[in-house]
TORPA-970233 format. One record per atom (N, C-alpha, C, O): atom name; x, y, z; residue in one letter; chain. Coordinates in pm, whole numbers, plus 50000, padded with zeros to 5 digits. Example, Ala and Ser with C-alpha at 12.3 -4.5 7.8 and 13.67 -1.06 7.14 Angstrom:
BEGIN
   lumti       u       v       w   tordren   semi
       N   51319   49431   50780         a      A
      CA   51230   49550   50780         a      A
       C   51320   49670   50780         a      A
       O   51424   49668   50846         a      A
       N   51285   49775   50708         s      A
      CA   51367   49894   50714         s      A
       C   51290   50003   50787         s      A
       O   51341   50114   50804         s      A
END
This chain:
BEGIN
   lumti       u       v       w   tordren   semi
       N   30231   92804   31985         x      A
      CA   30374   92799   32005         x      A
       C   30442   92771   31871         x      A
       O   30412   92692   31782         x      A
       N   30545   92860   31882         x      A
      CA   30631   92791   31720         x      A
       C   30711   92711   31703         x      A
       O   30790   92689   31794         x      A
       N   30719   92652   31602         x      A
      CA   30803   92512   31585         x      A
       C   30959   92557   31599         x      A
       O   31028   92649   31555         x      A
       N   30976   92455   31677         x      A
      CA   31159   92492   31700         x      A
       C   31261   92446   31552         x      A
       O   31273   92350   31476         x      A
       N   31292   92519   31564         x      A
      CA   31453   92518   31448         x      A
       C   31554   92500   31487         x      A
       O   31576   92523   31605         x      A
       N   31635   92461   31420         x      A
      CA   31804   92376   31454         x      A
       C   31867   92443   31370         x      A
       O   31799   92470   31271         x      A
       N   31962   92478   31369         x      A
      CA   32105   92556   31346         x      A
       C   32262   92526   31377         x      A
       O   32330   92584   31461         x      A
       N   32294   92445   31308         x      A
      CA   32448   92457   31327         x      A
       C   32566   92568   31369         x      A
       O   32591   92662   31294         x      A
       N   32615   92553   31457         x      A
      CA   32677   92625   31526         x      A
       C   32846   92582   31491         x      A
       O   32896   92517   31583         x      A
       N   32929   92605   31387         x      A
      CA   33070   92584   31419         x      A
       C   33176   92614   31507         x      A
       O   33224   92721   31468         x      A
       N   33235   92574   31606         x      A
      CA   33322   92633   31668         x      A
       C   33511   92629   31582         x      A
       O   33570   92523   31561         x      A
       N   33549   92721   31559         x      A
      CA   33683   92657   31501         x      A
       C   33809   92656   31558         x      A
       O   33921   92632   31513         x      A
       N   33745   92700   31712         x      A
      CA   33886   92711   31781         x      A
       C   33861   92557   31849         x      A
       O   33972   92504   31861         x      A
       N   33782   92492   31884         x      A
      CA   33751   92381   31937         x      A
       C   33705   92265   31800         x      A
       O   33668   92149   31816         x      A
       N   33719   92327   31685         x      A
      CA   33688   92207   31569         x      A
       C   33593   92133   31612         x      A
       O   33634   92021   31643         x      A
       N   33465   92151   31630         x      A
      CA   33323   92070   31664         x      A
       C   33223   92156   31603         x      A
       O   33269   92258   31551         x      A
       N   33089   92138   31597         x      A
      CA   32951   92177   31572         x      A
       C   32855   92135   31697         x      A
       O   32842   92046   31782         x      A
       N   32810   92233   31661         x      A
      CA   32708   92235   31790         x      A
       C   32547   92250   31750         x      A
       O   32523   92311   31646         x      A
       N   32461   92210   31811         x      A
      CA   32300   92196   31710         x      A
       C   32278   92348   31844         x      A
       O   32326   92361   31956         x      A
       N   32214   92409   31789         x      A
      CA   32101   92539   31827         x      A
       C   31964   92531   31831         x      A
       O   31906   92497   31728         x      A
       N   31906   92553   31923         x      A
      CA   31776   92484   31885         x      A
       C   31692   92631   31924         x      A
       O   31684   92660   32044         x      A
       N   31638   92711   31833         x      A
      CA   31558   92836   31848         x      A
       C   31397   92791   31798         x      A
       O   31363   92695   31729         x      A
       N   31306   92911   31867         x      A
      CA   31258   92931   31839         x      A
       C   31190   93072   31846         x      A
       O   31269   93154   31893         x      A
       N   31054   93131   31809         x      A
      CA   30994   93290   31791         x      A
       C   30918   93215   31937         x      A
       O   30871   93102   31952         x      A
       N   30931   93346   32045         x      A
      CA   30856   93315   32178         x      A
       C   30828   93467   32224         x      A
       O   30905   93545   32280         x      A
       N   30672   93488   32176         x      A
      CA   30625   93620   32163         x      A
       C   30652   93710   32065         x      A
       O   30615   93704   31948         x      A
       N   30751   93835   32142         x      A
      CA   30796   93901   32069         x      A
       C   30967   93888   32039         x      A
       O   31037   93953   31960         x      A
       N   30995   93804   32111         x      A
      CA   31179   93784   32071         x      A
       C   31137   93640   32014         x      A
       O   31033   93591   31969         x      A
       N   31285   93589   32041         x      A
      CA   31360   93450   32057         x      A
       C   31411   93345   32179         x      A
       O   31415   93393   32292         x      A
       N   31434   93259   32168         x      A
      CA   31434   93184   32262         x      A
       C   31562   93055   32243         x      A
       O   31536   93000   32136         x      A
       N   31663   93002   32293         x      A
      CA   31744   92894   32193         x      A
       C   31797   92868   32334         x      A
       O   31776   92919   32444         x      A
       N   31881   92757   32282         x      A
      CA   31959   92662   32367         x      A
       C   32060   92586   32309         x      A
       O   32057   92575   32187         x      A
       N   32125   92545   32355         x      A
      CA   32269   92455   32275         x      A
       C   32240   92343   32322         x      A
       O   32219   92336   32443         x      A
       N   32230   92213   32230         x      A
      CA   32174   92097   32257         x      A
       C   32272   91980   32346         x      A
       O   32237   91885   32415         x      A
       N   32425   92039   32309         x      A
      CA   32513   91960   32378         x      A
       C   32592   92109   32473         x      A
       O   32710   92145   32470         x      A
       N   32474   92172   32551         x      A
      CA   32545   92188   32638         x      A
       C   32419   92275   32688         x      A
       O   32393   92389   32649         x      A
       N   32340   92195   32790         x      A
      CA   32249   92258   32846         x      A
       C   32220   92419   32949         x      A
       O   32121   92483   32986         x      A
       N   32348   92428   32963         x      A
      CA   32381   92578   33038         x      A
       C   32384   92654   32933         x      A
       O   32416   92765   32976         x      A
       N   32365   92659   32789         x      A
      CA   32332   92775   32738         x      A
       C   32240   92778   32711         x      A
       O   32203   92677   32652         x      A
       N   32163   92857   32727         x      A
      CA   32051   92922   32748         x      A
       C   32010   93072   32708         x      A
       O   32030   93156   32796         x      A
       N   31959   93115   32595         x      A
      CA   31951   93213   32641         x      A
       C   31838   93294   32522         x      A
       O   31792   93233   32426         x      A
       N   31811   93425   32551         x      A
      CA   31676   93488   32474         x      A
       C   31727   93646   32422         x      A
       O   31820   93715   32461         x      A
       N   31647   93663   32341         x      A
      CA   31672   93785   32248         x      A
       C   31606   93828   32151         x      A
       O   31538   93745   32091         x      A
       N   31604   93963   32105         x      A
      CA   31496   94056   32003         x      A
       C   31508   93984   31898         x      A
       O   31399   93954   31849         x      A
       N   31585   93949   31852         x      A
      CA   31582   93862   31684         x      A
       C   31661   93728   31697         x      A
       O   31712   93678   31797         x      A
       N   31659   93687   31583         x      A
      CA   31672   93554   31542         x      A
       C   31820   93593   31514         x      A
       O   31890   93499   31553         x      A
       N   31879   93670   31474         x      A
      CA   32019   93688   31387         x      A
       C   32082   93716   31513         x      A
       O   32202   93687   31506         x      A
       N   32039   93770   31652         x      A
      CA   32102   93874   31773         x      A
       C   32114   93749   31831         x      A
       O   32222   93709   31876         x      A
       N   31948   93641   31834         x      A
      CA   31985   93462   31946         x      A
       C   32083   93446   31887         x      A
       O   32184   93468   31954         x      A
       N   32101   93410   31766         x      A
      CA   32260   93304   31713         x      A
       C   32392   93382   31744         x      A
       O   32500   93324   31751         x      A
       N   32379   93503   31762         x      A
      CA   32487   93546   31819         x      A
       C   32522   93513   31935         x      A
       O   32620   93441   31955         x      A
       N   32441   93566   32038         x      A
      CA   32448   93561   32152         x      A
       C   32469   93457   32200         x      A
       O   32550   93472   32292         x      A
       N   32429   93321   32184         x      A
      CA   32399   93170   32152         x      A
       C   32577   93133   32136         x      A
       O   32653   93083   32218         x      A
       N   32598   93174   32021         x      A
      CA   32765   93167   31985         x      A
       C   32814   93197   32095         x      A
       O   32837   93105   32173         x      A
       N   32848   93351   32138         x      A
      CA   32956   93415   32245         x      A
       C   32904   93338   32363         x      A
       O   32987   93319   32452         x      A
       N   32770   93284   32386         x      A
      CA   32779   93221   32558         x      A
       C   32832   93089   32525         x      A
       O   32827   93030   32633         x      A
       N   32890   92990   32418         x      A
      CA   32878   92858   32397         x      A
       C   33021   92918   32410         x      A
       O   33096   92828   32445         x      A
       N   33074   93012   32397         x      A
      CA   33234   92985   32370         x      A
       C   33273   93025   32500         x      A
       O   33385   92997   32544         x      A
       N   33203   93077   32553         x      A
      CA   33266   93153   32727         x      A
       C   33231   93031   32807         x      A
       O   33288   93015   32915         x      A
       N   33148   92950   32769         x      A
      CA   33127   92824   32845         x      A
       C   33207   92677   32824         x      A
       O   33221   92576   32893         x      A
       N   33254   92721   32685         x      A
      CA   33363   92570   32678         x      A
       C   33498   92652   32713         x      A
       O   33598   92585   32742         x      A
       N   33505   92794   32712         x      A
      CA   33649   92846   32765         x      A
       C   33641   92787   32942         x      A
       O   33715   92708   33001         x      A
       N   33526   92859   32990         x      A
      CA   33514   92827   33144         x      A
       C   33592   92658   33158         x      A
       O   33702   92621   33198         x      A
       N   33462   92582   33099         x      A
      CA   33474   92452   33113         x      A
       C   33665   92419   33084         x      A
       O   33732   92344   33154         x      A
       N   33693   92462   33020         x      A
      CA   33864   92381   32967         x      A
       C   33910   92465   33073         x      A
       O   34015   92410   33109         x      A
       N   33895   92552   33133         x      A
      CA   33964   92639   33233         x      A
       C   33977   92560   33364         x      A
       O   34082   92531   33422         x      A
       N   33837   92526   33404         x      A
      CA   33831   92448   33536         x      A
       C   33899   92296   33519         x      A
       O   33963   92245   33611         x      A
       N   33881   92240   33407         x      A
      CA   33961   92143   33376         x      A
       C   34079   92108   33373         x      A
       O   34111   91999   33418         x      A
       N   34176   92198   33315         x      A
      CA   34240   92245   33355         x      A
       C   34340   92243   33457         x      A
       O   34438   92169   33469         x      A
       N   34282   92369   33555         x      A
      CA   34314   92392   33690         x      A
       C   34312   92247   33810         x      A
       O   34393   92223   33899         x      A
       N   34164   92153   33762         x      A
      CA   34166   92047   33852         x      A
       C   34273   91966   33794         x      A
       O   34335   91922   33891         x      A
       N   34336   91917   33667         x      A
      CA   34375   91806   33642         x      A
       C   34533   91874   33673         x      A
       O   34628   91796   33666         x      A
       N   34557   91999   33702         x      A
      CA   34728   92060   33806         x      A
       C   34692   92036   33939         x      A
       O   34769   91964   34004         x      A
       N   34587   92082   33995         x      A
      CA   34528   92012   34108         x      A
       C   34590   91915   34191         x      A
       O   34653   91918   34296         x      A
       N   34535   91787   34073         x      A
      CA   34556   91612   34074         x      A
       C   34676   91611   34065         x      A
       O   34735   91547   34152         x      A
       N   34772   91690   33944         x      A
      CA   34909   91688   33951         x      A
       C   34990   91707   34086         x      A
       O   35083   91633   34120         x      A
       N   34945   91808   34155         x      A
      CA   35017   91847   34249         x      A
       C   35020   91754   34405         x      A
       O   35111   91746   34488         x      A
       N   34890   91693   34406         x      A
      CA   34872   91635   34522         x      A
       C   34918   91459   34557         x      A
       O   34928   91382   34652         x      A
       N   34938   91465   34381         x      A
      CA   35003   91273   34328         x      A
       C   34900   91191   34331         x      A
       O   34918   91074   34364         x      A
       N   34728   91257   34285         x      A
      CA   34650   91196   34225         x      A
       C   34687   91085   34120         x      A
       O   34656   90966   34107         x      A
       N   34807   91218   34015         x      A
      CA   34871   91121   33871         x      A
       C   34962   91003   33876         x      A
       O   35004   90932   33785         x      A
       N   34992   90998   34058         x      A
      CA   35129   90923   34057         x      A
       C   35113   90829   33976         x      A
       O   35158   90835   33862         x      A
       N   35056   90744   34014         x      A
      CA   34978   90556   34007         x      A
       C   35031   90555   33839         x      A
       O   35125   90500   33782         x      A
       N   34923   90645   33793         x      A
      CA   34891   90693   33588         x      A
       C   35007   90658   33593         x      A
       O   35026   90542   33559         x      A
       N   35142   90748   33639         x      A
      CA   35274   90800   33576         x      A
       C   35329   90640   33549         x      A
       O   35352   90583   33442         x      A
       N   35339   90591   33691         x      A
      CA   35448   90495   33770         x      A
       C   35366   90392   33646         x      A
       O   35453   90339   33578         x      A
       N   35240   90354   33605         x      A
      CA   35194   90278   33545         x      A
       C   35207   90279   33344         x      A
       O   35186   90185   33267         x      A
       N   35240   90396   33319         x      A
      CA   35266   90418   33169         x      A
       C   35425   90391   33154         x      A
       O   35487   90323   33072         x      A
       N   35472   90477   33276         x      A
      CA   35612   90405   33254         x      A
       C   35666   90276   33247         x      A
       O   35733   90232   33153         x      A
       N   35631   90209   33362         x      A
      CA   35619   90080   33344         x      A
       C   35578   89981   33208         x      A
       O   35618   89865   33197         x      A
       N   35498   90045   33116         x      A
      CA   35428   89970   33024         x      A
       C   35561   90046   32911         x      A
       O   35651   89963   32915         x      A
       N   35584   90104   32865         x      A
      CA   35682   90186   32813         x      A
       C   35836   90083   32807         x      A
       O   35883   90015   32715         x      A
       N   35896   90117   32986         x      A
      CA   35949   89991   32956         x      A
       C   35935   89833   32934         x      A
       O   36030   89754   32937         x      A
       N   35835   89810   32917         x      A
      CA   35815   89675   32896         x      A
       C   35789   89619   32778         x      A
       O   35768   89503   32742         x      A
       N   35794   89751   32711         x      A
      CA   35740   89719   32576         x      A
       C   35600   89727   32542         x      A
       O   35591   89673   32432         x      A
       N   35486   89766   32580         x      A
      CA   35398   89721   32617         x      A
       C   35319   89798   32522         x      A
       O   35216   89741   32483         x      A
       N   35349   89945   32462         x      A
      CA   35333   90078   32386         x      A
       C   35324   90022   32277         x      A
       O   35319   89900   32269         x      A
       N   35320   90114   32159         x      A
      CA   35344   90093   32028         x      A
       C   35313   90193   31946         x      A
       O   35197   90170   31912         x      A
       N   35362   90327   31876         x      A
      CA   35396   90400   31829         x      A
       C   35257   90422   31746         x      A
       O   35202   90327   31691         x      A
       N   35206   90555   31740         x      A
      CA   35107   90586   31684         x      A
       C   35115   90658   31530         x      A
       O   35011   90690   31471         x      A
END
């Protein structure tokens, strides 16, 4: 079996790095994204994994901010946020804040 390799992955629409972890498995490749176990995935070369590797890490933090998203209008809509609201305001007027 071959020794696995690590690869930095930049994202710059999300400003983070991401570790890649490949290796040679047979006749392709083989990799995974270390902080984000749903990518997954295999391919003829090493240059085609880091691609591929890339476009599924970005369709998966798009997904992910998507559903996120959608639940936290969700929460909005049903007055999950009330409590949050009624409670920042409160601290706001009270002074309680302090300017960042």
């Amino acid at each position: 079996m071959e020794k696995i390799q690590t690869v930095k992955i930049y994202d710059s629409e999300y400003e983070a790095t991401y570790t890649a972890h490949i290796r040679k498995n047979g006749d392709g490749w083989v990799g995974w994204i270390q902080e984000h176990p749903k990518v997954k995935q295999e391919d003829r070369t090493q240059e085609a994994l880091l691609k591929t590797l890339e476009n599924t890490l970005y369709e998966t933090l798009e997904a992910d901010w998507e559903a996120w998203d959608k639940q936290l209008g969700e929460n909005a809509k049903t007055g999950k946020l009330d409590k949050l609201d009624r409670d920042v305001l409160e601290d706001l007027r009270a002074g309680r804040c302090k300017y960042l």
